[in-house]
KOLTI-687353 format. One record per residue (C-alpha): residue number from 1; z, y, x. Coordinates in Angstrom, 2 decimals. Each point is the difference from the previous one (the first is absolute). Layout:
+------+---------+---------+---------+
! resi !       z !       y !       x !
+------+---------+---------+---------+
!  NUM !       Z !       Y !       X !
...
+------+---------+---------+---------+
This chain:
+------+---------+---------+---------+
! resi !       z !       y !       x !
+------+---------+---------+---------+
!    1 !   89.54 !   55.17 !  142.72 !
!    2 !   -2.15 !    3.01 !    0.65 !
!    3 !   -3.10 !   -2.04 !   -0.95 !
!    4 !    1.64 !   -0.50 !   -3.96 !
!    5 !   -0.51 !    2.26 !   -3.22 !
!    6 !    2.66 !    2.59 !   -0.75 !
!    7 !    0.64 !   -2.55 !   -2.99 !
!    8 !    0.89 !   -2.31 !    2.30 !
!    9 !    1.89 !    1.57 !    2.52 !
!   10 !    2.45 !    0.98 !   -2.69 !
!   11 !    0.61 !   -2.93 !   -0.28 !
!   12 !   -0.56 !   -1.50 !    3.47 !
!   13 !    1.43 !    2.34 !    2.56 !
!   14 !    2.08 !   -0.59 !    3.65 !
!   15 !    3.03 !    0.40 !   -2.37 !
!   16 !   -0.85 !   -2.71 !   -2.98 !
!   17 !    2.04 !   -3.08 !    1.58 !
!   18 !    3.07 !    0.93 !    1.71 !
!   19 !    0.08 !   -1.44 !    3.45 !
!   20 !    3.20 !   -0.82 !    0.39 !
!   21 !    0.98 !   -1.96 !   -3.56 !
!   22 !   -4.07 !    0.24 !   -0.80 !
!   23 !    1.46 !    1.01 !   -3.43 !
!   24 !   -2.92 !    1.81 !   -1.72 !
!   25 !    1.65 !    3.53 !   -0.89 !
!   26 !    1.03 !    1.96 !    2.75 !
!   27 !    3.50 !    0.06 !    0.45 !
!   28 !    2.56 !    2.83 !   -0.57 !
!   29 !    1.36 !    1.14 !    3.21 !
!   30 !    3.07 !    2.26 !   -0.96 !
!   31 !    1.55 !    0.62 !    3.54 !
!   32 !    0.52 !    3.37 !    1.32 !
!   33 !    0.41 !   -0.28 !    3.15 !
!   34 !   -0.91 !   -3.33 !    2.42 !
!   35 !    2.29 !   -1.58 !    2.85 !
!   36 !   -1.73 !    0.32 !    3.46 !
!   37 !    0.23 !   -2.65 !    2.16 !
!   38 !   -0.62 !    2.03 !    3.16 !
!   39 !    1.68 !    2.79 !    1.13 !
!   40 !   -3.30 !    1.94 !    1.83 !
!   41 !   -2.54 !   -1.68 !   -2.16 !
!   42 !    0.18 !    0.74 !   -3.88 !
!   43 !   -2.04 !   -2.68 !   -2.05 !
!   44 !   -2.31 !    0.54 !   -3.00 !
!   45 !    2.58 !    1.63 !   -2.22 !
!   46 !    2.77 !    2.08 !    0.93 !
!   47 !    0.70 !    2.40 !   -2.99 !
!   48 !   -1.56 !   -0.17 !   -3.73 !
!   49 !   -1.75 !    3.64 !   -0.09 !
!   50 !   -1.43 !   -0.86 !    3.19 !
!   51 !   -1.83 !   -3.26 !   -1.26 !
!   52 !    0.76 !   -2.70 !   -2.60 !
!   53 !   -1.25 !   -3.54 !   -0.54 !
!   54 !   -1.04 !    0.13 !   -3.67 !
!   55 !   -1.17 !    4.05 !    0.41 !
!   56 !   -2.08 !   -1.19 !    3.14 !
!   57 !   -1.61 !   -2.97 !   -2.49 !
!   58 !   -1.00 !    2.79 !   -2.38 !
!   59 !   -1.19 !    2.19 !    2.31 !
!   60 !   -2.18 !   -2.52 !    1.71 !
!   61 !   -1.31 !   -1.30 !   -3.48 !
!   62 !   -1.21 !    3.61 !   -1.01 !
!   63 !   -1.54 !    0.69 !    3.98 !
!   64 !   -2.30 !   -3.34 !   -0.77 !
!   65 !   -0.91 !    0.54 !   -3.64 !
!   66 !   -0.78 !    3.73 !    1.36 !
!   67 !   -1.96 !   -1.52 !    2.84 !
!   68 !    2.41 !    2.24 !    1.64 !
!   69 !    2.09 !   -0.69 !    4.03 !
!   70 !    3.77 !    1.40 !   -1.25 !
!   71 !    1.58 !    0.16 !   -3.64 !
!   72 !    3.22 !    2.32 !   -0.43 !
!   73 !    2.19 !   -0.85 !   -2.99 !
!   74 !    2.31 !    3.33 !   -1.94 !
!   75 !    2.23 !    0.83 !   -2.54 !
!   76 !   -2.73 !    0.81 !   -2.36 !
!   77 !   -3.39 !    1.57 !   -0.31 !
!   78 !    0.65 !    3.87 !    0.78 !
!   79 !    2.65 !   -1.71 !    3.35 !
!   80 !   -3.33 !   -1.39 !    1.07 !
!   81 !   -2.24 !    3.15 !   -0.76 !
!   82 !    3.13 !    2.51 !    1.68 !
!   83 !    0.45 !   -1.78 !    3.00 !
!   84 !   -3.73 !   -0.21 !    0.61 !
!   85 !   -0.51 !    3.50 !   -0.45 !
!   86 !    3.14 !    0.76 !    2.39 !
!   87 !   -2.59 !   -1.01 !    2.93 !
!   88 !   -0.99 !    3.96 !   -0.21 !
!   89 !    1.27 !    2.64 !    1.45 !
!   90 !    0.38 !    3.77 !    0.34 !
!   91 !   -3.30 !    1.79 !   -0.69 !
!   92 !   -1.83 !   -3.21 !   -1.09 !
!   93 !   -2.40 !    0.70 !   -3.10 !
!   94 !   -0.61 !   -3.21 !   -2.78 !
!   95 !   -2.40 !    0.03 !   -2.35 !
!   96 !    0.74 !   -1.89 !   -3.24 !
!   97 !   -1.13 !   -1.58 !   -3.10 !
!   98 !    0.13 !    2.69 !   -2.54 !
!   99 !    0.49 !   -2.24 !   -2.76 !
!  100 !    3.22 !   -1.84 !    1.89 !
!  101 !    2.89 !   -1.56 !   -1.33 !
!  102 !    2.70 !    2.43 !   -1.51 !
!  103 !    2.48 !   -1.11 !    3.18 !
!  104 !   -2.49 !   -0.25 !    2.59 !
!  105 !   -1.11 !    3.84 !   -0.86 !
!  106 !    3.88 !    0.77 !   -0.40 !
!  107 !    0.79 !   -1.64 !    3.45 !
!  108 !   -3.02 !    2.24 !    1.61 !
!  109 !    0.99 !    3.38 !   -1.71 !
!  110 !    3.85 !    0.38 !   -0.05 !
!  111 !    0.49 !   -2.17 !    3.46 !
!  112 !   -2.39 !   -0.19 !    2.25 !
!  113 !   -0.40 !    3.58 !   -0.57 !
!  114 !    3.67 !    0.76 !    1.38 !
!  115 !   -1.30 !   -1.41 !    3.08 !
!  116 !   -2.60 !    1.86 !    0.52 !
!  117 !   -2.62 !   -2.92 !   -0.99 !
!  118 !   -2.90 !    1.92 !   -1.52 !
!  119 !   -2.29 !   -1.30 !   -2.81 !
!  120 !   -3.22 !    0.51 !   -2.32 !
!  121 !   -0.24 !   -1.66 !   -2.98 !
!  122 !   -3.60 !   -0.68 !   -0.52 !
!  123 !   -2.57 !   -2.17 !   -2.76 !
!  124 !   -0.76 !   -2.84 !    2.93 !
!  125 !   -2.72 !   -1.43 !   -2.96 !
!  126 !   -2.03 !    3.07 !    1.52 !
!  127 !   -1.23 !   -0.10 !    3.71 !
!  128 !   -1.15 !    3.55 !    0.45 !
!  129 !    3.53 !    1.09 !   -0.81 !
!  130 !    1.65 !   -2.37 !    2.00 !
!  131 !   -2.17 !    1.18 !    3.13 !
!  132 !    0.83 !    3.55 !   -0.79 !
!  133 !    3.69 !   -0.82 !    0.59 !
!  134 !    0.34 !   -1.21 !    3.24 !
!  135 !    1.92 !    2.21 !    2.75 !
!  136 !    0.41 !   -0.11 !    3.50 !
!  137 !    3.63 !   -1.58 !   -0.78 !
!  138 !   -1.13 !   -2.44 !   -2.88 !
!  139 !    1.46 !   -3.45 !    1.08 !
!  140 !   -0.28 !   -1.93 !   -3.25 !
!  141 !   -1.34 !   -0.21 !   -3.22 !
!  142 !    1.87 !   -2.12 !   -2.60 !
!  143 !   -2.43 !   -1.61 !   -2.84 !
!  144 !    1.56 !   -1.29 !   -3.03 !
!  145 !   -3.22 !   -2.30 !   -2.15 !
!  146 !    0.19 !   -0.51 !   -2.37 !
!  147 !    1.94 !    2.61 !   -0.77 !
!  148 !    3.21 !    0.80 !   -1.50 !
!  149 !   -0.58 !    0.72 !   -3.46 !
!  150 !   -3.25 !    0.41 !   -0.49 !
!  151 !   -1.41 !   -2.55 !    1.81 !
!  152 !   -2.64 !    2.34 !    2.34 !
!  153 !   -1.20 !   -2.37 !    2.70 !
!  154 !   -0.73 !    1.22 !    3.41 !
!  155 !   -2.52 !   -1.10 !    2.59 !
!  156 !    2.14 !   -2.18 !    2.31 !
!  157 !   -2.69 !   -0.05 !    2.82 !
!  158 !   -1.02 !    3.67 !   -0.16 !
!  159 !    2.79 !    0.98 !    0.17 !
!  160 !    1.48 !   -1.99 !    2.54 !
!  161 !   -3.05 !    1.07 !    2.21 !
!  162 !    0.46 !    3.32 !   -0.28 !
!  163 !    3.79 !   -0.31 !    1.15 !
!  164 !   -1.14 !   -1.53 !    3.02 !
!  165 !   -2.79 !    2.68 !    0.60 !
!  166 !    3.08 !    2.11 !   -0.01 !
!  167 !    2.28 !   -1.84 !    1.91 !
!  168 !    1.98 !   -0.71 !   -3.10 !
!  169 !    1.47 !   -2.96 !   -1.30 !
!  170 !   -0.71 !   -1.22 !   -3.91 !
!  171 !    3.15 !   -1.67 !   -1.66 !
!  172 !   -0.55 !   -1.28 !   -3.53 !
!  173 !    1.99 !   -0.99 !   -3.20 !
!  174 !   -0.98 !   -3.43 !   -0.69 !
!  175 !    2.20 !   -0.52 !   -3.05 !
!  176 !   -2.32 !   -0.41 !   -2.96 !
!  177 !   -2.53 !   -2.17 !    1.48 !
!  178 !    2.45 !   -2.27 !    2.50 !
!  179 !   -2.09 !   -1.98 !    2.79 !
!  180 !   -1.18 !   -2.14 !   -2.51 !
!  181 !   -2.11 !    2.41 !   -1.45 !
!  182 !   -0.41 !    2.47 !    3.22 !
!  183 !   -0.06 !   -0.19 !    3.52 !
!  184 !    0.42 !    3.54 !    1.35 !
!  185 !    0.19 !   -1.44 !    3.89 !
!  186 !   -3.54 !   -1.59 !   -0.12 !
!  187 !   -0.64 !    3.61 !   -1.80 !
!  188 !    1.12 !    2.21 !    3.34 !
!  189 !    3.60 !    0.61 !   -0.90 !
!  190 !    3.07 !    0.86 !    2.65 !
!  191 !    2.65 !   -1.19 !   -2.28 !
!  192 !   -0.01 !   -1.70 !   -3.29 !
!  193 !    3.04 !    0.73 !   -2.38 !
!  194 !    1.67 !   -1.74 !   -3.11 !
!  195 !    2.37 !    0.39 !   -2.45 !
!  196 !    0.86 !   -3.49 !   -0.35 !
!  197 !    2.18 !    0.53 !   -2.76 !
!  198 !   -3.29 !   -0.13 !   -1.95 !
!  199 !   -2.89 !   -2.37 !    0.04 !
!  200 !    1.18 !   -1.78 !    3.04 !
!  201 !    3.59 !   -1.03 !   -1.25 !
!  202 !   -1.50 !    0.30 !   -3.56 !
!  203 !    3.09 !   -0.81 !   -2.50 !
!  204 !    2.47 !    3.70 !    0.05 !
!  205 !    3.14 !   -1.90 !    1.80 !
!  206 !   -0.53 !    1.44 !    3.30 !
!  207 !   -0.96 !    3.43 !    1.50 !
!  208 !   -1.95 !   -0.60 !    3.46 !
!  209 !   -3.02 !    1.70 !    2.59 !
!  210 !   -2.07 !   -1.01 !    2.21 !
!  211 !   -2.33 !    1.14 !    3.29 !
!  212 !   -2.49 !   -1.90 !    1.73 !
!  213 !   -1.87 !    1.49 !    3.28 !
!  214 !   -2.05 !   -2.23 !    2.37 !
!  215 !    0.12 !    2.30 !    3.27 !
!  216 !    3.05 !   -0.03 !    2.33 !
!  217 !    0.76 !    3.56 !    0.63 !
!  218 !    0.36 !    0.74 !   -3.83 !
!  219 !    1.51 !   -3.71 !   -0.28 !
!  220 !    2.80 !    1.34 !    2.83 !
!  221 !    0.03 !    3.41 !   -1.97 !
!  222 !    0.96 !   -1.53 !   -2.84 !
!  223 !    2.41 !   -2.40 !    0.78 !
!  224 !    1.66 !    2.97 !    2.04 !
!  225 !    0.46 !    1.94 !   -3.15 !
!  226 !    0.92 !   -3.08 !   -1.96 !
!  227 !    3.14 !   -1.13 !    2.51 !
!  228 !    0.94 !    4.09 !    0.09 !
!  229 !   -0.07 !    0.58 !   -3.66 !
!  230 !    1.00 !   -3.33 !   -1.08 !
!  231 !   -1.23 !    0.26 !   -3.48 !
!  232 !   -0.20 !   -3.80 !    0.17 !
!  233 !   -0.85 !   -2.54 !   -2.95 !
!  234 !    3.00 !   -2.40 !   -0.49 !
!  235 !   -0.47 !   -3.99 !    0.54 !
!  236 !    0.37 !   -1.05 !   -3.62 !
!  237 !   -2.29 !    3.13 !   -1.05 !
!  238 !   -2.55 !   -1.38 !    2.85 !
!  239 !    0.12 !   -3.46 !   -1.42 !
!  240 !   -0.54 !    1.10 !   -3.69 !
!  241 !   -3.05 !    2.23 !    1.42 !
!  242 !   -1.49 !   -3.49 !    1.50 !
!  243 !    0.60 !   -1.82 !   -3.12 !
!  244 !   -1.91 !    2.26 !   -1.68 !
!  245 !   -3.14 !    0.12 !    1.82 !
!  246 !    0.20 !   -3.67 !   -0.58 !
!  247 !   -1.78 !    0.74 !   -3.26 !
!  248 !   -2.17 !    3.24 !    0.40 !
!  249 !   -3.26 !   -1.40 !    0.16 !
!  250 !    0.64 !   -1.53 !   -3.45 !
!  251 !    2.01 !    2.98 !   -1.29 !
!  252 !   -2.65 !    2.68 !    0.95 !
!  253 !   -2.78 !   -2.31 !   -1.14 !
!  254 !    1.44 !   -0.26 !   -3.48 !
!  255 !    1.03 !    3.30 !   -0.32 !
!  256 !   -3.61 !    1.57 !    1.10 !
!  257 !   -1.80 !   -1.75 !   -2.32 !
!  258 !    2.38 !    1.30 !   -2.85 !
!  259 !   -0.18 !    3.69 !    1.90 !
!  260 !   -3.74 !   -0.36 !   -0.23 !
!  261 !    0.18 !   -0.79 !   -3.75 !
!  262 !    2.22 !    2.34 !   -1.01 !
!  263 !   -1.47 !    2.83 !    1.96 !
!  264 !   -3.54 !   -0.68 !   -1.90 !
!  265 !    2.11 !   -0.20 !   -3.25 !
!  266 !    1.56 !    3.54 !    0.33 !
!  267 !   -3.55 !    1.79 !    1.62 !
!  268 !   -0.81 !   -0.41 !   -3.45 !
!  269 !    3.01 !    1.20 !   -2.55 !
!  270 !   -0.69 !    3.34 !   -1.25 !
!  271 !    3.91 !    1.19 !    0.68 !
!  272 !   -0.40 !   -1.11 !    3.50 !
!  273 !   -1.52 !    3.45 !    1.98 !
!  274 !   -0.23 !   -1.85 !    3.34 !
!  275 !    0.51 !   -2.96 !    1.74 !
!  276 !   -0.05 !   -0.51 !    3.81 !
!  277 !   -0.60 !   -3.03 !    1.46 !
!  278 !   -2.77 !   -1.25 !    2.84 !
!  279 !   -0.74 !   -3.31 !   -1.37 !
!  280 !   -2.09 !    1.94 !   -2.76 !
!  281 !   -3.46 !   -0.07 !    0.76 !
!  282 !   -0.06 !    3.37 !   -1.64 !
!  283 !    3.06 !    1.42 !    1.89 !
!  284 !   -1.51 !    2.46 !    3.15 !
!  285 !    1.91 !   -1.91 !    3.01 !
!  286 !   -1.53 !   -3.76 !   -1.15 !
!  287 !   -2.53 !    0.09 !    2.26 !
!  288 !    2.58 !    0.89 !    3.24 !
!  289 !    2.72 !   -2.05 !   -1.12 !
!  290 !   -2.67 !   -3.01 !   -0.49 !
!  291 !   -1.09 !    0.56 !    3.67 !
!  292 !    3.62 !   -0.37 !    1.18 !
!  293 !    2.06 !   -1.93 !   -2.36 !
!  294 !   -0.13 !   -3.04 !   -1.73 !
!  295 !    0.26 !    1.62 !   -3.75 !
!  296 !    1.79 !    2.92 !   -1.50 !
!  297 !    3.23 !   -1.42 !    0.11 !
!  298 !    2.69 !   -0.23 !   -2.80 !
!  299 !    0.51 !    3.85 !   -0.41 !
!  300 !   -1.01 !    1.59 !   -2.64 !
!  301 !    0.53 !    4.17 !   -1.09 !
!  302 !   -0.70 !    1.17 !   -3.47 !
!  303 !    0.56 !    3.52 !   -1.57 !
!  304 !    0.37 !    0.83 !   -3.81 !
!  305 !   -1.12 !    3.48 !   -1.17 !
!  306 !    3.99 !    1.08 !    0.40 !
!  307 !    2.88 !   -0.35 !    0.64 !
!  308 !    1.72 !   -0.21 !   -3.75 !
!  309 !   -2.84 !   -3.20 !   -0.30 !
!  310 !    1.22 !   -1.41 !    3.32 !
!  311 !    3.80 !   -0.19 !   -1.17 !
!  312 !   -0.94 !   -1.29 !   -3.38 !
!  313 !   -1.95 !   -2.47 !    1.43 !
!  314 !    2.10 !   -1.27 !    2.69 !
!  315 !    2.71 !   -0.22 !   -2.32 !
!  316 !   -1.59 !   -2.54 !   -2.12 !
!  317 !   -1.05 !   -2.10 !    2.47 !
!  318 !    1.71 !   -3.53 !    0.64 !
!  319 !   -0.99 !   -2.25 !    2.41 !
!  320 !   -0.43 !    2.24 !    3.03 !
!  321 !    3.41 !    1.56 !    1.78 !
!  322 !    0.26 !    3.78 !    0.09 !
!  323 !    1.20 !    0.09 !    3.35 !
!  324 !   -0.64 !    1.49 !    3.58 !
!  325 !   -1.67 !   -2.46 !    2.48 !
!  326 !   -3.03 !   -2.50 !   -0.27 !
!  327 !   -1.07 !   -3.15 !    1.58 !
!  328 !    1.50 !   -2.19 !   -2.10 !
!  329 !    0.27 !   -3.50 !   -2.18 !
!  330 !    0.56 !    2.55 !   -3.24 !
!  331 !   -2.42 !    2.56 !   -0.73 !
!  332 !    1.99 !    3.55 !    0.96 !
!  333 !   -1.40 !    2.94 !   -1.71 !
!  334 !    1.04 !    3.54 !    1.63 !
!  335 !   -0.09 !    3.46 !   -0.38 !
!  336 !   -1.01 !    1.51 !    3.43 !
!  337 !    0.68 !    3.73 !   -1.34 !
!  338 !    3.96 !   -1.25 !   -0.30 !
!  339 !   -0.27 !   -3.05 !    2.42 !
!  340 !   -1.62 !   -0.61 !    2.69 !
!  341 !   -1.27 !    3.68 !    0.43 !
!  342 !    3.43 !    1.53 !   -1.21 !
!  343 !    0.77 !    1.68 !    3.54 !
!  344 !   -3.30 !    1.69 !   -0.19 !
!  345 !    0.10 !    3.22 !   -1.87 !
!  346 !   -1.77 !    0.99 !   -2.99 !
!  347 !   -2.79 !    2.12 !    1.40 !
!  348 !   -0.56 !   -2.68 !    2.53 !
!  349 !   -0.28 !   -2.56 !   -2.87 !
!  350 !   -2.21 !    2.26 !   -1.76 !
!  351 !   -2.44 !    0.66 !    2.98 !
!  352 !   -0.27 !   -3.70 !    0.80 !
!  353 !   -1.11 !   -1.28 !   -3.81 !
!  354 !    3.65 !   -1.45 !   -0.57 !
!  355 !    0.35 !    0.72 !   -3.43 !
!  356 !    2.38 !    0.37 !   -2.69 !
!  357 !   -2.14 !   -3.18 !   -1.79 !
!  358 !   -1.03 !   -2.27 !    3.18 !
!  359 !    2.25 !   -3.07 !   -0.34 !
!  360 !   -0.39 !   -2.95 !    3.12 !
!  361 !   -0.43 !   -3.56 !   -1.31 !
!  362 !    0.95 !   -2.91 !    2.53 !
!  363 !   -1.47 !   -3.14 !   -1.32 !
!  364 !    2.48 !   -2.93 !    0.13 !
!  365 !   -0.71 !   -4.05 !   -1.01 !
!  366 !    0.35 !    0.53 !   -4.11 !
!  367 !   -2.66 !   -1.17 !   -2.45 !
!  368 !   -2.62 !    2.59 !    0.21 !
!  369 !   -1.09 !   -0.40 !   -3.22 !
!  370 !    4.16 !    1.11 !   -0.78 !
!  371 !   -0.28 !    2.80 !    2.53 !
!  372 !   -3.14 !    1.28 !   -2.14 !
!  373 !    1.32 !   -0.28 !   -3.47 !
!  374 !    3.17 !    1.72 !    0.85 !
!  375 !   -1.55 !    2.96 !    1.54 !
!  376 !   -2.32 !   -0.40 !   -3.29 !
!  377 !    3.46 !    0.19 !   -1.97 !
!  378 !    1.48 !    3.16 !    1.87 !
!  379 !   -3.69 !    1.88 !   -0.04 !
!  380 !   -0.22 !   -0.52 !   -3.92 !
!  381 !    3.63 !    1.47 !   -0.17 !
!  382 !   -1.01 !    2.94 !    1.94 !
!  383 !   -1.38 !    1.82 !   -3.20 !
!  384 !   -2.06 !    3.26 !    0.07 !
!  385 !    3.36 !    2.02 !   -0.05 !
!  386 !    0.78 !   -0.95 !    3.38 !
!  387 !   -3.75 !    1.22 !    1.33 !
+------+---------+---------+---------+
């Protein structure tokens, strides 16, 4: 298998025909707990948090398309990102992301904080201030590209190899891009996270993460924390996560090109103030995210002059959901001031370029042409009294 495009291996993985049945959908394993047959000698399976049959499949699919050793399966996206992040200790200092998502910055101020896990938020897009912010107890730094929302991409391999230089690991947010379009391992990443409620599962019926490492110690590290915390994703929820990825080469190709489109489409509307988004040749990370991605993914930020045009616009919009999340078969359209960044206060906002008019458009698998004349619709109804 290793030898086989990502495309394929979604498709074509150690989990596509069952072995027992060879039915081709893994099946549903709902047992909690499994009868031993010896009374010194447990076998594979002794109690569901500790290991499941259809969790394992997912977590082995995601290792491979990762090009990853070990996948670990969780409730959701911040159960992956917590229990990663409870591998530090005492008087350990992370640097992040300063543009991170709205619960991973929450996570990192108001709880690791209690425990004496220290932090510095810092722009990883710029080297010389990364290197600035290393100390003697710095053991990770945790890259989020592109970013959540507005879409900064960071230098995987710089910054990975300057972790190392300081004994540090690098752990990245892999959401937007998936391993289709990124491969942070083959990059110089420790661990790889997911929130697979997103691209990976891909239709808003299930709520999922994911981590991928391909090193033993952080492999046993992991699954340590995993079995302790038990923040474990449920077999049904692991099953509809595998379904999923069934289609995400054709959903991400599809939705990129319309991302793409519509991304040239508002770069040039005079209400539109900015819009973020790699894939434009003109944007100031295409160059970076060329070198290590496949395309700019199916992300797109825009901001209106305010925030009076932003409501009026939103609100006559049709097509898109007004909703938190992204990643999926309908194009979601949020408000990270309220949404995704709603734990993160004001001034914090303010400081990072979250405005009251950015708005976060996730692309889904409408018309384009539909997508375009609706947004045409709602910008033509946003009238000089809203500006």
């Amino acid at each position: 298998m290793s030898n086989y495009s990502t495309q394929t291996k979604l498709i074509h993985n150690t989990y596509s025909v069952d072995e027992t049945t060879n039915a081709v959908s893994v099946p549903i394993q709902q047992a909690s707990t499994f009868h031993q047959n010896d009374f010194t000698k447990f076998g594979r399976y002794d109690y569901a948090r500790s290991g499941n049959p259809t969790r394992e499949a997912l977590e082995s699919t995601i290792a491979q398309l990762e090009g990853g050793s070990h996948g670990y399966a969780f409730a959701s996206g911040m159960a992956a990102v917590s229990t990663t992040l409870m591998m530090f200790s005492k008087g350990d200092h992370l640097i992040v992301s300063e543009d991170v998502y709205g619960g991973t910055y929450r996570f990192v101020t108001e709880v690791l904080s209690r425990y004496g896990i220290e932090h510095t938020f810092v722009d990883l897009t710029k080297l010389d201030q990364l290197k600035k912010s290393f100390q003697p107890n710095t053991k990770a730094v945790y890259i989020e590209t592109p970013s959540n929302p507005l879409l900064k991409v960071t230098d995987v391999s710089s910054v990975s190899e300057l972790a190392h230089e300081h004994h540090a690991l690098s752990i990245i947010d892999n959401t937007f891009l998936t391993p289709v379009l990124q491969q942070p391992l083959s990059l110089g990443v420790d661990i790889v996270i997911h929130s697979a409620t997103k691209f990976l599962a891909g239709h808003s019926d299930v709520v999922a993460g994911l981590v991928v490492v391909n090193n033993e110690t952080l492999a046993d590290r992991i699954g340590f924390l995993q079995n302790s915390c038990g923040a474990i994703l449920a077999p049904h929820d692991s099953w509809l996560v595998m379904r999923g990825m069934k289609t995400l080469h054709a959903r991400l190709r599809q939705s990129v090109e319309s991302t793409e489109t519509i991304a040239a489409y508002l770069n040039q509307h005079p209400l539109i103030k900015n819009v973020y988004y790699p894939g434009l040749p003109s944007n100031p990370y295409y160059d970076v995210q060329k070198k290590q991605a496949v395309n700019g993914g199916a992300v797109v930020s825009f901001e209106l002059v305010n925030g009076e045009a932003t409501e009026a616009f939103v609100q006559h919009l049709q097509l898109p959901v007004f909703a938190v999340s992204l990643g999926a078969v309908e194009s979601i359209l949020s408000y990270p001031r309220t949404m995704s960044h709603g734990s993160m206060p004001d001034q914090e906002c303010d400081a990072r370029g979250i405005t009251k008019g950015l708005l976060r458009l996730s692309v889904g698998l409408e018309s384009c042409d539909e997508l375009i004349a609706d947004f045409e619709q709602a910008l033509a109804s946003t009238t000089l009294s809203h500006v």
